[in-house]
C-alpha positions as a Python dict, from the first residue, in 0.01 Angstrom:
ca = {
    (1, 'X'): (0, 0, 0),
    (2, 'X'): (-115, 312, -104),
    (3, 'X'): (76, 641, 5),
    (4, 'X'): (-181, 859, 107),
    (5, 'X'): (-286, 610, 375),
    (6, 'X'): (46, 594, 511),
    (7, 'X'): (102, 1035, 551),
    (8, 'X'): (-181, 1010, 754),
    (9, 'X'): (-27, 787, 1021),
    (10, 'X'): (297, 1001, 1006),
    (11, 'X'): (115, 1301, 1105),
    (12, 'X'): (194, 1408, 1469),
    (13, 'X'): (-131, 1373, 1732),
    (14, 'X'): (-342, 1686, 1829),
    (15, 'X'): (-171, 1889, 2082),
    (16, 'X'): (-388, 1795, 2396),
    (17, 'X'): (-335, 2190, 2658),
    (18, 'X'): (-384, 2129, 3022),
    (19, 'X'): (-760, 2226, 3115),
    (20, 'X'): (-780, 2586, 3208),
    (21, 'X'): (-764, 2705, 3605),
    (22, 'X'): (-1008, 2881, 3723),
    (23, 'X'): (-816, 3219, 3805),
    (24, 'X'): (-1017, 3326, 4129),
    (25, 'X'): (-904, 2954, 4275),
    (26, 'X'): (-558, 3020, 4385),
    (27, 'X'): (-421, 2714, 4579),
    (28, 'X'): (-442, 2922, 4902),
    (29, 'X'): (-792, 3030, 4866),
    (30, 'X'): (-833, 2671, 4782),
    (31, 'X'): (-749, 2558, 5078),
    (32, 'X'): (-855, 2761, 5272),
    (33, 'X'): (-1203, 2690, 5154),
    (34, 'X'): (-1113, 2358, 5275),
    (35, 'X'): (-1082, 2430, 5593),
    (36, 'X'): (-1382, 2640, 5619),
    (37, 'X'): (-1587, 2334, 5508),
    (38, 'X'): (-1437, 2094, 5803),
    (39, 'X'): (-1482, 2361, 6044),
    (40, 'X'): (-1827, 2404, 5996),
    (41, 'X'): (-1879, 1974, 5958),
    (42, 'X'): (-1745, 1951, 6313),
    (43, 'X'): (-1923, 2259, 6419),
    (44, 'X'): (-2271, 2085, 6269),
    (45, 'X'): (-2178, 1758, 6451),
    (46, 'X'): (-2107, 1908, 6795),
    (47, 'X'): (-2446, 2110, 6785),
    (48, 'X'): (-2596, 1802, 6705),
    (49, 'X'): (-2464, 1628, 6980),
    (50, 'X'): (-2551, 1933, 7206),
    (51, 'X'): (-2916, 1934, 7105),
    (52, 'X'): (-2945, 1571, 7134),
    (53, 'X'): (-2771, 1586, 7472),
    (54, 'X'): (-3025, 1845, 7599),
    (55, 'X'): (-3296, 1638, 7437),
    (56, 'X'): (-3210, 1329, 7642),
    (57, 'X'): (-3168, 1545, 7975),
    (58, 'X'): (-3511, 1691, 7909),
    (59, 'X'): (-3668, 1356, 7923),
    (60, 'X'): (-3468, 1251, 8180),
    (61, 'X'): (-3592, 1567, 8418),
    (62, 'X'): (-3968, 1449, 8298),
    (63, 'X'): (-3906, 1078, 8384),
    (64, 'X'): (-3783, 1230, 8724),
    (65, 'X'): (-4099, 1472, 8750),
    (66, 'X'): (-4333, 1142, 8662),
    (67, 'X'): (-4152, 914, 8907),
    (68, 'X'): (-4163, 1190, 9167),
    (69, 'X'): (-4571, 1183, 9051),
    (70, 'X'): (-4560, 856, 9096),
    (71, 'X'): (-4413, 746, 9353),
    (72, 'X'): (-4095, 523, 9365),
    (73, 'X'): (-4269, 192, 9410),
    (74, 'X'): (-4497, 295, 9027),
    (75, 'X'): (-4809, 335, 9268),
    (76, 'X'): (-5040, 604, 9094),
    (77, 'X'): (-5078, 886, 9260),
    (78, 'X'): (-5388, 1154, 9220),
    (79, 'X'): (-5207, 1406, 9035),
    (80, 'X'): (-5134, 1425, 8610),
    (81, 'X'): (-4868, 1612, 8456),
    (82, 'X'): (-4842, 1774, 8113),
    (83, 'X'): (-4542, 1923, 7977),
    (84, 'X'): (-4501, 2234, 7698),
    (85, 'X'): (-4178, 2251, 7580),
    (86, 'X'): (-4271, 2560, 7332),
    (87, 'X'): (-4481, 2755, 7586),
    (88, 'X'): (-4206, 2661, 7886),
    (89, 'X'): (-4450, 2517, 8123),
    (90, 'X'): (-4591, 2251, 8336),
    (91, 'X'): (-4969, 2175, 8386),
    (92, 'X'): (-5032, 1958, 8648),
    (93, 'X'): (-5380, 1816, 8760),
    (94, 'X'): (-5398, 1741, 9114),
    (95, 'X'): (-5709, 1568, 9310),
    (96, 'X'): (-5703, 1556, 9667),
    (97, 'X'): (-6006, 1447, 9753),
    (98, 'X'): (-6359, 1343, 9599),
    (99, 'X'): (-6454, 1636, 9504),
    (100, 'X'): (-6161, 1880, 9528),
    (101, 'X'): (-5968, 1876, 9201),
    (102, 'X'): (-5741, 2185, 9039),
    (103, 'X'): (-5530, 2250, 8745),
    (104, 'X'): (-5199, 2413, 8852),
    (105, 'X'): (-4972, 2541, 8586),
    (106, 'X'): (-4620, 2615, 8631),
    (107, 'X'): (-4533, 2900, 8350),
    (108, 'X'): (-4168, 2908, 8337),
    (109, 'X'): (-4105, 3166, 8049),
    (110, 'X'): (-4366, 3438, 8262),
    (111, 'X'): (-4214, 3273, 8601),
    (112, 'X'): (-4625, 3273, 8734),
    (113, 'X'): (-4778, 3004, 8884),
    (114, 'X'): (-5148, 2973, 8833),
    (115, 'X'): (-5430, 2755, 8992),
    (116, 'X'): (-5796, 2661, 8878),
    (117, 'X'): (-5962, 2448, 9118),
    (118, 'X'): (-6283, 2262, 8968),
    (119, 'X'): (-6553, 2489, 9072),
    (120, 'X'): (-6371, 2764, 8864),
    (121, 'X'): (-6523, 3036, 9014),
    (122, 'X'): (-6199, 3223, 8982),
    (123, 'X'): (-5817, 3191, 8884),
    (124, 'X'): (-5547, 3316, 9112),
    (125, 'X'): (-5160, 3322, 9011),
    (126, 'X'): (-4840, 3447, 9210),
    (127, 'X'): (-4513, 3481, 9101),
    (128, 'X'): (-4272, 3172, 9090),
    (129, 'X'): (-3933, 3190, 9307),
    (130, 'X'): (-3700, 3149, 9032),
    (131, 'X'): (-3418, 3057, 9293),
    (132, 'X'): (-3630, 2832, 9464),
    (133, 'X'): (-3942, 2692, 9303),
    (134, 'X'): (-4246, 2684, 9526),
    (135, 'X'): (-4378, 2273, 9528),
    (136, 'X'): (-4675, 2167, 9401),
    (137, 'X'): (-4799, 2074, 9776),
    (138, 'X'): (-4718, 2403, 9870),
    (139, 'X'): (-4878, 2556, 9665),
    (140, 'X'): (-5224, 2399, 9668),
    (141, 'X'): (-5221, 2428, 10027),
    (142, 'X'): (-5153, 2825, 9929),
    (143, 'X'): (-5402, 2854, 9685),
    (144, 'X'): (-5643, 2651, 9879),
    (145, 'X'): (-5604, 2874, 10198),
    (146, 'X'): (-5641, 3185, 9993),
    (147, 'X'): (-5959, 3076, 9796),
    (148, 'X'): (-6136, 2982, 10146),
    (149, 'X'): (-6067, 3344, 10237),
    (150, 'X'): (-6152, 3475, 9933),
    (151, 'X'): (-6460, 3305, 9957),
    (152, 'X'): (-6576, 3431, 10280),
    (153, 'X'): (-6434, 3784, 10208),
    (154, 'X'): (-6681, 3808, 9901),
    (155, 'X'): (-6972, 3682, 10068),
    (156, 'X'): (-6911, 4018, 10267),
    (157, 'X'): (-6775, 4293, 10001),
    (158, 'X'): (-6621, 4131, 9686),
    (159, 'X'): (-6286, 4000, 9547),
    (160, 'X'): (-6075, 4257, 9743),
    (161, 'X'): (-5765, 4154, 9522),
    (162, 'X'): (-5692, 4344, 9220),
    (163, 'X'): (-5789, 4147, 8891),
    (164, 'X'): (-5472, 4049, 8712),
    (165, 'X'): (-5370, 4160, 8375),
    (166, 'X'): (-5415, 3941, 8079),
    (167, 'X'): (-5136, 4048, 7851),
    (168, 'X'): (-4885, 3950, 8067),
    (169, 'X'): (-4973, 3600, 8094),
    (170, 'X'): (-4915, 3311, 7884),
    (171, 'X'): (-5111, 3141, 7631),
    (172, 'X'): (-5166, 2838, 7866),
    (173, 'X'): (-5251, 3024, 8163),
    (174, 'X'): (-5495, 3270, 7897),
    (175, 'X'): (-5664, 2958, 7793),
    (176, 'X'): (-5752, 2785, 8112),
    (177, 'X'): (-5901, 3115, 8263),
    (178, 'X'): (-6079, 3254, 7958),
    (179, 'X'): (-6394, 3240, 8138),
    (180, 'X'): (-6357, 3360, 8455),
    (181, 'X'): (-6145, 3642, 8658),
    (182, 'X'): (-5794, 3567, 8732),
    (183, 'X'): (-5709, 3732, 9096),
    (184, 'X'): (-5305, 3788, 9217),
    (185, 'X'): (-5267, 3578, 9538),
}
């Protein structure tokens, strides 16, 4: 054997050092860092569960408003609902008789109630009850009573009611009177 091969197995290994800490990482601020990251995890999870819970109650309230539409016994009635979650309201499109249909439209952000019948000669809106929310029977028979007034007070001197002001209603309400005067009832 030749001695040159055998100093080289003689020769103590490398000297391995411990991979350097990052100095800002103390084991408290470690851990603490750990515990910042599980709070927000379960703080993630229980909004989740919040917004899906008020997800499942919303369609539960419009299931409610299209069986209360319907009727109990799935008989159609004459009336249509529409809901806006992002504008906060309720369109609903009611027929009564041949003849005699209206768009009413419940505007929950603006708390205003608004109603079109199908001649759309005019619009008229009143404020909503926020304690107690005026039904949709109600107020047809309202609006209905007011525009066959209105009707025979024109005839004789014009819309006595002051026009109402655009800028303070909602897009949906906006859009469904653009072409005709909207009247407070």
């Amino acid at each position: 054997m030749d001695v040159s091969s055998k100093e080289a197995l003689i020769e103590a290994p490398p000297d391995y050092t411990p991979i350097p800490r990052i100095p800002c990482l103390s084991p408290h601020l470690k851990r603490l860092l750990i515990i910042m990251v599980v709070v927000v995890i379960i703080v993630l999870v229980v909004l989740g569960f919040l917004l899906m819970g008020l997800h499942i109650s919303e369609k539960h309230t419009e299931t409610v408003l299209r069986m209360t539409i319907h009727g109990l016994d799935g008989e159609g009635s004459l009336q249509q609902l529409s809901m806006s979650g992002k504008d906060r309201t309720g369109t609903f499109h009611i027929k009564a008789a041949i003849n005699s249909s209206a768009t009413v439209v419940y505007d929950y952000h603006h708390l205003l109630i608004c109603y079109k019948s199908w001649q759309g000669r005019a619009c008229y809106i009143t404020k909503m009850d926020k304690e107690n929310i005026q039904g949709l029977d109600t107020i047809a028979k309202m609006f209905q009573h007011f525009q066959l007034e209105q009707g025979e007070e024109m005839e004789e001197v014009g819309f006595p009611v002051p026009q109402a002001n655009r800028s303070i209603l909602g897009t949906t309400i906006n859009i469904l009177c653009s072409n005709v005067p909207i009247y407070w009832a």
